[in-house]
Legacy VTK file of the C-alpha trace (Angstrom):
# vtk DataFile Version 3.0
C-alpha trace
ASCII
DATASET POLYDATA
POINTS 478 float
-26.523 -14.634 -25.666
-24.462 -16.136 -23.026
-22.437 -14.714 -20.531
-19.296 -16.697 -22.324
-20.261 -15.450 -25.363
-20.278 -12.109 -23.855
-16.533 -12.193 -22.436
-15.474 -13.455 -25.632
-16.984 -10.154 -27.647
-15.869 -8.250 -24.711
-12.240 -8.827 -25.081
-12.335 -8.549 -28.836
-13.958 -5.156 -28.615
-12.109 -3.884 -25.236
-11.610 -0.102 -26.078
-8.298 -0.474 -24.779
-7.384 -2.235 -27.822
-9.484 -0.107 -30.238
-8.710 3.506 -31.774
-10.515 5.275 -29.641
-12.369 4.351 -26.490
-14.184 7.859 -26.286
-16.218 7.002 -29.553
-19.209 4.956 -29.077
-19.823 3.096 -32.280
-23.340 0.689 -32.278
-20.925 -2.592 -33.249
-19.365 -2.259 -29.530
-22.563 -2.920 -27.841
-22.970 -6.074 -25.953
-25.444 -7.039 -23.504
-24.825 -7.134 -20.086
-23.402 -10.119 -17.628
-27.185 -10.902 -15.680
-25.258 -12.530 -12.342
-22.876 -11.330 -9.781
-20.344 -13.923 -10.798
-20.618 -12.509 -14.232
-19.794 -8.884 -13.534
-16.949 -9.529 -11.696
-15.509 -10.734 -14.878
-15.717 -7.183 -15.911
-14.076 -5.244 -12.904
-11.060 -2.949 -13.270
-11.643 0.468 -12.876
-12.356 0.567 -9.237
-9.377 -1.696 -8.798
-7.340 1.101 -10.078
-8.958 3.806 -7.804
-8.081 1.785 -4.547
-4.204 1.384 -5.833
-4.436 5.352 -5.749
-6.169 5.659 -2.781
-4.461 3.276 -0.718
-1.114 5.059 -1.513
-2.095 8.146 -0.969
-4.495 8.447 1.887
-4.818 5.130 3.836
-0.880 4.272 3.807
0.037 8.275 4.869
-2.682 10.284 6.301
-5.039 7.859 7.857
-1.439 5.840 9.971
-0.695 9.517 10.908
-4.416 10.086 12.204
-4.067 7.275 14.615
-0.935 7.853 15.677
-1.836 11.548 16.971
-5.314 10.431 17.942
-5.436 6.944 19.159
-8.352 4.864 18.373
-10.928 8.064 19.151
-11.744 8.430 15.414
-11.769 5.225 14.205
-15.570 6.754 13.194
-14.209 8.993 11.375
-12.516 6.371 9.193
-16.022 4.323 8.191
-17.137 7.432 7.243
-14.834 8.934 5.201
-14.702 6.068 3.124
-18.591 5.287 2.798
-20.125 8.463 2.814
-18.630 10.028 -0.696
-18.799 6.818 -2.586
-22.623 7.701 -3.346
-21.689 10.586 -5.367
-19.050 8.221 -6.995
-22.216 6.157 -8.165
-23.763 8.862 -9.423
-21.341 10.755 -11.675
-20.203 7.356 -12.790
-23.964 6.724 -14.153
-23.814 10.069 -15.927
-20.762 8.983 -17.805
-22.041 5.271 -18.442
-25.418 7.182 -20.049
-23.780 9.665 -21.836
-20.565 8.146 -23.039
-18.471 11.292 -21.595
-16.178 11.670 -18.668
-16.779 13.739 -16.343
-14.380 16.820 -16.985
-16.787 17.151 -20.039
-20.376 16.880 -17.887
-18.536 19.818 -15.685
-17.984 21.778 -18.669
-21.944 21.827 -18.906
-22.978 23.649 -15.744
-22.327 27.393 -16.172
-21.625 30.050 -16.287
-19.130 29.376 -19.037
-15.869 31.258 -18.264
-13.382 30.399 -20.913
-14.146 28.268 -24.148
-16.610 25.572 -23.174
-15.117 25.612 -19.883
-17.429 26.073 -16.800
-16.153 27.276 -13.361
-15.857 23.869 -12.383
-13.487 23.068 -14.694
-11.413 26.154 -13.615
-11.717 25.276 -9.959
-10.127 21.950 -11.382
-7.306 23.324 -13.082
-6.893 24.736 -9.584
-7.146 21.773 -7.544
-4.800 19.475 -9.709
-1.937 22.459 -8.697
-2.494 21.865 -5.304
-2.337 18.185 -6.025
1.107 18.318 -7.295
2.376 18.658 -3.444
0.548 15.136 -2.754
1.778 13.408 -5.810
4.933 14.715 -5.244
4.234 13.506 -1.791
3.642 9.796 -2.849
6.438 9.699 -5.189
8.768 10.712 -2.189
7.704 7.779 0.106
8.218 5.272 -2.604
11.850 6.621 -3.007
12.101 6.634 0.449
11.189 3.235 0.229
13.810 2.508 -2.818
16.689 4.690 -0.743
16.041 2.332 2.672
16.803 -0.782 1.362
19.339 -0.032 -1.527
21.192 3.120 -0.234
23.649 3.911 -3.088
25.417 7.233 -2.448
25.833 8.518 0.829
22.901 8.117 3.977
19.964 6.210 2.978
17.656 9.301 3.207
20.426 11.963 1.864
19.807 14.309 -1.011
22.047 11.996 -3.100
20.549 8.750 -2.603
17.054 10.697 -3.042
17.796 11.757 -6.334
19.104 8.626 -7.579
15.971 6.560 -7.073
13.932 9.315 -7.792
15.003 9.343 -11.827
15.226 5.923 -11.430
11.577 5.600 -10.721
10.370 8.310 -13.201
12.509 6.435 -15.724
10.380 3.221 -15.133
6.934 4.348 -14.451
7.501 7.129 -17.873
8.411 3.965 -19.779
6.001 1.471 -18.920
3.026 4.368 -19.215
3.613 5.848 -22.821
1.990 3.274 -24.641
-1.393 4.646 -23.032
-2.672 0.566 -21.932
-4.928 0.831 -19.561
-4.947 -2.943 -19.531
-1.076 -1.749 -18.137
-2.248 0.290 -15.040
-5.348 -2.049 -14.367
-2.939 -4.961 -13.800
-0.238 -3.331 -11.935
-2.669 -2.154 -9.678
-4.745 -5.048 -9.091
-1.096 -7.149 -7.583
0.022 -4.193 -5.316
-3.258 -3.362 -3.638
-3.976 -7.262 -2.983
-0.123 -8.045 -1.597
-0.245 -4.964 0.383
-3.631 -5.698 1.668
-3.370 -9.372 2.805
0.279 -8.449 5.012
-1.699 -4.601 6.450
-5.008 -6.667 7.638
-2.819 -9.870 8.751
-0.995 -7.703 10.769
-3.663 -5.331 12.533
-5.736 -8.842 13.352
-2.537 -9.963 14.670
-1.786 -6.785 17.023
-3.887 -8.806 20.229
-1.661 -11.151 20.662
1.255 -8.851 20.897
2.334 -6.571 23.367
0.631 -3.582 21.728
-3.102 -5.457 22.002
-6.264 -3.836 21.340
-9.275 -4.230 23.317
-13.059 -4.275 22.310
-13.077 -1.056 24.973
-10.811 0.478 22.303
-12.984 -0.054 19.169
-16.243 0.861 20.745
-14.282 3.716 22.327
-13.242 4.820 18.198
-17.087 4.358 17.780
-18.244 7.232 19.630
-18.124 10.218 17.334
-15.800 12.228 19.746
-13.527 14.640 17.679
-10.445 16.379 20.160
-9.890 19.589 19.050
-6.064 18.938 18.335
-6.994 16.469 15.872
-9.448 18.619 13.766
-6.745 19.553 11.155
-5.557 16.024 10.618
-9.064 14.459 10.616
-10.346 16.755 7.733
-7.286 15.944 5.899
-8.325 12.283 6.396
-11.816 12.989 5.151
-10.978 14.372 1.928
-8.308 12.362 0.969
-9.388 8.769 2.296
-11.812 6.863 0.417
-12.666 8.213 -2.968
-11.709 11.960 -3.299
-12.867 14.491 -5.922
-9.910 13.276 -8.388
-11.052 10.084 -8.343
-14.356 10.732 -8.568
-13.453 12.241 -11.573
-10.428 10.074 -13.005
-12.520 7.243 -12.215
-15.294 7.796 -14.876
-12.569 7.964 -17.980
-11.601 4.151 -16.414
-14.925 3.282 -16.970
-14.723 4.446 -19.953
-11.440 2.747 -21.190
-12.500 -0.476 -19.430
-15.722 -0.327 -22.259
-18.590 0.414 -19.784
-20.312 2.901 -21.997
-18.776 1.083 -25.433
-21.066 -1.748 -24.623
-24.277 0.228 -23.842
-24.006 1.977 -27.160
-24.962 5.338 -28.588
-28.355 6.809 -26.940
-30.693 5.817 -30.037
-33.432 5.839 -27.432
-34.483 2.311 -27.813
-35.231 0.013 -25.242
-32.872 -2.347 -26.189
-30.670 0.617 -25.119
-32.162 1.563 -21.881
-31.930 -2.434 -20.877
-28.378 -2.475 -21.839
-27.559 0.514 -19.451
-29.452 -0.660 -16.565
-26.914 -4.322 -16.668
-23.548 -2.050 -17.133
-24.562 0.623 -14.597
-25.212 -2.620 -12.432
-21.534 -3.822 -13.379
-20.373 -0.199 -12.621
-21.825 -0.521 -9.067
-20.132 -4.211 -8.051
-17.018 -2.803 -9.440
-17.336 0.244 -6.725
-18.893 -2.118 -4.200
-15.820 -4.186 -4.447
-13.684 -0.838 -4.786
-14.984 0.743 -1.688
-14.846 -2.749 0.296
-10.649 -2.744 -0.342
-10.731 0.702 0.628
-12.637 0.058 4.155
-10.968 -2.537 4.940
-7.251 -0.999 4.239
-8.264 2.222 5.934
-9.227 0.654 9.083
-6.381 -1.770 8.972
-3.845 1.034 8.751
-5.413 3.240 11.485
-5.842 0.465 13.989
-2.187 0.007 13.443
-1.425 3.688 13.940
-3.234 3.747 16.904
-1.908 0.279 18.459
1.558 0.540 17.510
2.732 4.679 17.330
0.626 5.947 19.641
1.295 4.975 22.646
5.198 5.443 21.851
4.101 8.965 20.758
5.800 8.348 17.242
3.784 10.726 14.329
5.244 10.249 10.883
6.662 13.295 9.508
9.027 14.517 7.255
11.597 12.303 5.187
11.164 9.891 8.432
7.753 9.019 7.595
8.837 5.725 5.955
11.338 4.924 8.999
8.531 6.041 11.953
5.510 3.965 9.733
8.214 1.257 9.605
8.536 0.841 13.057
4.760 -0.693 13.164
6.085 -3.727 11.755
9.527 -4.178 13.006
7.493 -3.516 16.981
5.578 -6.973 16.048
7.301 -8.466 13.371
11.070 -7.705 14.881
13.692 -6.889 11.962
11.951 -8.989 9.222
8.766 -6.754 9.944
11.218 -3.903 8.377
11.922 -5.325 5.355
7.834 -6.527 4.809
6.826 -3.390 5.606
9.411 -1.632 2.997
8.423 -3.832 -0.279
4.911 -3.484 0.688
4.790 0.121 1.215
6.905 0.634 -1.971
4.577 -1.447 -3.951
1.893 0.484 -2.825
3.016 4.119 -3.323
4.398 3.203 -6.755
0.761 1.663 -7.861
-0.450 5.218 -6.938
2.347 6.782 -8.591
1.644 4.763 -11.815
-2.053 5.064 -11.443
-1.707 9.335 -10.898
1.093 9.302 -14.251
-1.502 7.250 -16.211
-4.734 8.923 -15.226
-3.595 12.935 -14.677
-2.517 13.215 -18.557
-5.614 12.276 -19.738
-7.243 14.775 -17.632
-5.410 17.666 -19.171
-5.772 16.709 -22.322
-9.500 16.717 -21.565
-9.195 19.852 -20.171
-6.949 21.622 -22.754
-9.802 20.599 -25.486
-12.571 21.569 -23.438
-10.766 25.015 -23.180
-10.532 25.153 -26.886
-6.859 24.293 -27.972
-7.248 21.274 -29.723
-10.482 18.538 -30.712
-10.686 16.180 -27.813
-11.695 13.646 -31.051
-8.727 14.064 -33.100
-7.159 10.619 -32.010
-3.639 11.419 -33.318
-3.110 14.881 -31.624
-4.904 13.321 -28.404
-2.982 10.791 -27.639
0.462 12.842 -28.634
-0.790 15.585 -26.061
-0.529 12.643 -23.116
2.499 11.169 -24.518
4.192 14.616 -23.811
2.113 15.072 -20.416
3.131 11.449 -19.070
6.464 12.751 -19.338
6.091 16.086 -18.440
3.679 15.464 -14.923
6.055 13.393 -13.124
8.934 15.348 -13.713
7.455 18.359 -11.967
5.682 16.249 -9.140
9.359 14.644 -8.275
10.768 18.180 -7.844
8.012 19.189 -5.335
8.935 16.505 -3.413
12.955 17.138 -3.866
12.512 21.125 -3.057
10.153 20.078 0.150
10.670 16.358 0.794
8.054 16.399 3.664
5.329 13.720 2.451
3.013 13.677 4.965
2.468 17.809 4.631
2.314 17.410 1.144
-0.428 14.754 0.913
-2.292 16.960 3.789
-2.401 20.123 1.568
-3.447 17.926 -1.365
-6.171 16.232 0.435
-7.345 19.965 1.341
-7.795 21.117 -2.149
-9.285 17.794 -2.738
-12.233 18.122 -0.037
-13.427 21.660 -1.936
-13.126 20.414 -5.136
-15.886 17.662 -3.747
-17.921 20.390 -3.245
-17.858 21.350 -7.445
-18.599 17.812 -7.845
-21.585 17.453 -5.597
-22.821 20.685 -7.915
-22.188 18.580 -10.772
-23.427 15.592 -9.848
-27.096 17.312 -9.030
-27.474 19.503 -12.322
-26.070 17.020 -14.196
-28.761 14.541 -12.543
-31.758 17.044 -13.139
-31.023 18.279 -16.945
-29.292 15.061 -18.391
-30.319 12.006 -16.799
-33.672 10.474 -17.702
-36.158 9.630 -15.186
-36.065 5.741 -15.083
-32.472 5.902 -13.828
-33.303 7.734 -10.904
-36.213 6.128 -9.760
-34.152 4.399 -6.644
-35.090 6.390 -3.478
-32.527 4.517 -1.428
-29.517 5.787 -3.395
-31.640 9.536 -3.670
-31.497 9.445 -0.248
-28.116 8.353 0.129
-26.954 11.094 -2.240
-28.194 13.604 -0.117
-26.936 12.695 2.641
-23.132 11.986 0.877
-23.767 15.691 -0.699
-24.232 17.226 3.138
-21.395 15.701 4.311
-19.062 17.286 1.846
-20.128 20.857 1.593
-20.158 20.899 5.257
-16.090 19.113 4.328
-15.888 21.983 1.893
-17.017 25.273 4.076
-14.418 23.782 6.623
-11.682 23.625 4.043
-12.256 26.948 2.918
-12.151 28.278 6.217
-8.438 26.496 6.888
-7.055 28.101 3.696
-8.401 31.760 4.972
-6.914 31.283 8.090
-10.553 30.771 10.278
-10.279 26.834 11.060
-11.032 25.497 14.238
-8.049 23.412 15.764
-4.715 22.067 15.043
LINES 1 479
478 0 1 2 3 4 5 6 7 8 9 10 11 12 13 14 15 16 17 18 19 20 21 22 23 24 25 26 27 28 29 30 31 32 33 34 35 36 37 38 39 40 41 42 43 44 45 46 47 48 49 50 51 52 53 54 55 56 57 58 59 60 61 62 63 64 65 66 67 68 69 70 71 72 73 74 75 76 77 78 79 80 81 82 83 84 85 86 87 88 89 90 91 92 93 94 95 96 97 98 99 100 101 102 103 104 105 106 107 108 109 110 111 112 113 114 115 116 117 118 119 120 121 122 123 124 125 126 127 128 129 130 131 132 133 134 135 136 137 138 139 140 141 142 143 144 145 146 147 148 149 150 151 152 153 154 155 156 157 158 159 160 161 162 163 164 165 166 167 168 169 170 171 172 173 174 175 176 177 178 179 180 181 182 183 184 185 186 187 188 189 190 191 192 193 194 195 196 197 198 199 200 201 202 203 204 205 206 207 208 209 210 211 212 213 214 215 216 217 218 219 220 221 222 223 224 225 226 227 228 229 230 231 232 233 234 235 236 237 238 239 240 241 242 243 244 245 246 247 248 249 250 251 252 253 254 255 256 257 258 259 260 261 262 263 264 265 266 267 268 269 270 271 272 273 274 275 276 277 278 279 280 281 282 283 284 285 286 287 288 289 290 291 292 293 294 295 296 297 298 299 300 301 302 303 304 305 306 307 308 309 310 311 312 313 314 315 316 317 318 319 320 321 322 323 324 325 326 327 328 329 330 331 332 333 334 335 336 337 338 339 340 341 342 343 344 345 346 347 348 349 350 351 352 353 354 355 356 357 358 359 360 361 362 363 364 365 366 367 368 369 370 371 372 373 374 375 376 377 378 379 380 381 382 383 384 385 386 387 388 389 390 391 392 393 394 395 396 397 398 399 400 401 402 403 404 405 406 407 408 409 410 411 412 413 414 415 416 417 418 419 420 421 422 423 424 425 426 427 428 429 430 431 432 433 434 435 436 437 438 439 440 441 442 443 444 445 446 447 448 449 450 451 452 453 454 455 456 457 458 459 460 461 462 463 464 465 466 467 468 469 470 471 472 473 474 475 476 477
């Protein structure tokens, strides 16, 4: 069968446009694209991670790192971005095998506390509170955004003007997101995260001819794996919420489900027909975070050179409701006034692709959740999809207020990306067990991503013990 022939039954059996994408029927199978060019006919799903994670990490936290801590841990930033990625890979694979997401592999690694509900799923439940700062967070930059250029009652960043563009943007992103597409959020994504990245990397590879230059002395200086104490607090911030963090680690594996990963491997009849099939779509799965975690690199280390060009040396640290104006001022240094005006669309585009991406993704996690904990069958269709119908509304309503009641963005993506770094920990757990007991041998036969599991799973418990120690009041630094 050819790979044309292959797009063709593809698109005609896309779960997105099927009943039910959680229901692996035999008729869905297809085999595999055998070339690179072919796969990349099949990406999505990481394109939809990086709209979230540019928005919320790279665009926030990671300017803010470089702008307290100059280019010192520009290590820090290749890291954080490369190092959890492996476990990515590997809870992805579990949900490719086993045709479940991954809220449902945590519900198998016990003790059972409530329903069939692990502790993992608990800790969850736990983590996506915390998370409602640093979606509120997001949301309140791309009003911020909206209220700079098209002030409509009173100061630009007043309560009044806030408000406004705040329902305004629920109103939209609500609408466009209660049909359930993911064909919807997969688009939108893919045209914010490539506008926003082409003007971010044109601009830091522009900085040397400016009057805020770089030097080589400075990037080999950011290479040195020197950490200043004052910086600790900001840097682990950085770590858990650039790059791929333990939401989307776990949102991600329901994409790949919607975009018809484990659809076209079919139901585990044991055959090797079967077995072949999942070997090509895991391979898919892999360019499509390859490509995912490339975007992600590259914005990360676009935005903290910036940071540390730009805002550093004036001694400018976004904060507060000025975050937009202060991150603003990177452009508008270089660019003069039209810098402003790039740097507002661009940022807005971005922030809204993660608020569209967290609307469309976080529903379909509590529903997962609220089925796993035994209110409702996860494969009753109709009740399903009426459950994130009413959460799509629901979420962002409640993640606006945070931000209204606080309306400090950069704190509130900094307490998120804290809960986020021990929730990696859970997932690591996961990951492992779920490795040993449910994945068979031939698909972990490569020692080069073993290896590179371990050493991804080191990294974040030693990311979680630190975490934990900041919430009980024992971290080390600022």
């Amino acid at each position: 069968m050819t790979e044309q022939a292959n797009t063709r039954i593809a698109v005609a059996g896309d779960p997105a446009n099927n009943e039910d994408p959680y229901h692996l029927d035999p008729a869905d199978a297809i085999e595999p694209p055998t070339t690179f060019r072919g796969r990349l006919k099949y990406l999505g799903p990481g394109l939809v991670i990086s709209a979230a994670v540019v928005g919320s990490g790279e665009l926030i936290t990671t300017t803010a790192l470089g702008a307290k801590a100059g280019f010192i841990l520009l290590w820090l930033v290749i890291i954080s971005t490369g190092i959890k990625v492996w476990v990515q890979l590997e809870l992805a694979q579990w949900t490719i095998l086993a045709g479940k997401p991954a809220l449902e592999g945590y519900s198998n690694v016990g003790p059972r506390v409530f329903g069939r509900a692990g502790w993992i799923n608990l800790l969850w439940v736990l983590m996506d509170f915390a998370k409602v700062l640093q979606r509120g967070g997001i949301i309140g930059g791309a009003v911020a955004c909206l209220s700079l250029a098209f002030p409509v009652i009173g100061e630009p960043l007043g309560l009044p003007s806030l408000i406004f563009w705040t329902v305004l943007s629920l109103a939209v992103v609500i609408s466009l997101l209660l049909t359930n597409k993911y064909s919807v959020v997969e688009r939108l994504s893919v045209v914010a995260v490539v506008l926003f990245t082409i003007i971010t990397v044109a601009l830091a590879l522009a900085l040397p001819f400016t009057g805020f230059a770089y030097s080589t002395a400075d990037i080999a200086g950011g290479l040195t794996f020197a950490l200043p104490v004052g910086a600790i607090g900001f840097a682990i911030a950085m770590f858990g919420i650039t790059g791929v963090g333990a939401d989307e680690m776990t949102t991600y594996t329901y994409w790949c489900i919607e975009k018809g990963y484990a659809r076209y491997v079919g139901p585990d009849d044991g055959s090797p027909e079967r077995a072949r099939r999942a070997h090509g779509w895991i391979r898919v799965m892999r360019t499509d975070v390859l490509v995912s975690w490339i975007i992600s690199t590259i914005c990360t280390m676009s935005f903290y050179v910036i940071g540390a060009a730009i805002l550093h040396p004036q001694n400018l640290v976004p904060s507060g409701n000025d975050m937009i104006v202060t991150l603003s001022s990177m452009y508008t240094s270089v660019m003069g006034p039209a810098g402003y005006w790039i740097f507002i669309v661009g940022a807005f585009m971005v922030l809204f692709s993660t608020f569209i991406a967290s609307t469309a993704s976080v529903p379909r996690l509590w529903a997962n959740t609220a089925s796993i904990l035994g209110f409702y069958d996860w494969t009753n269709l109709a009740t399903r999809k009426r459950i994130i119908r009413v959460l799509t509304v629901v979420f962002p309503i409640i993640w606006a207020l945070s931000y209204l009641v606080i309306q400090s963005p950069v704190l509130m993506v900094q307490i998120g990306g804290i809960a986020s770094g021990i929730f990696l920990v859970a997932v690591v757990i996961a990951v492992w067990h779920l490795r040993k007991h449910q994945v068979a041998p031939e698909f972990k036969s490569n020692h080069f991503f073993t290896v590179m599991l371990g050493v991804s799973s080191f990294a974040v418990a030693a990311l979680g013990i630190y975490s934990a120690l900041e919430i009980l009041g024992l971290g080390i630094g600022a």
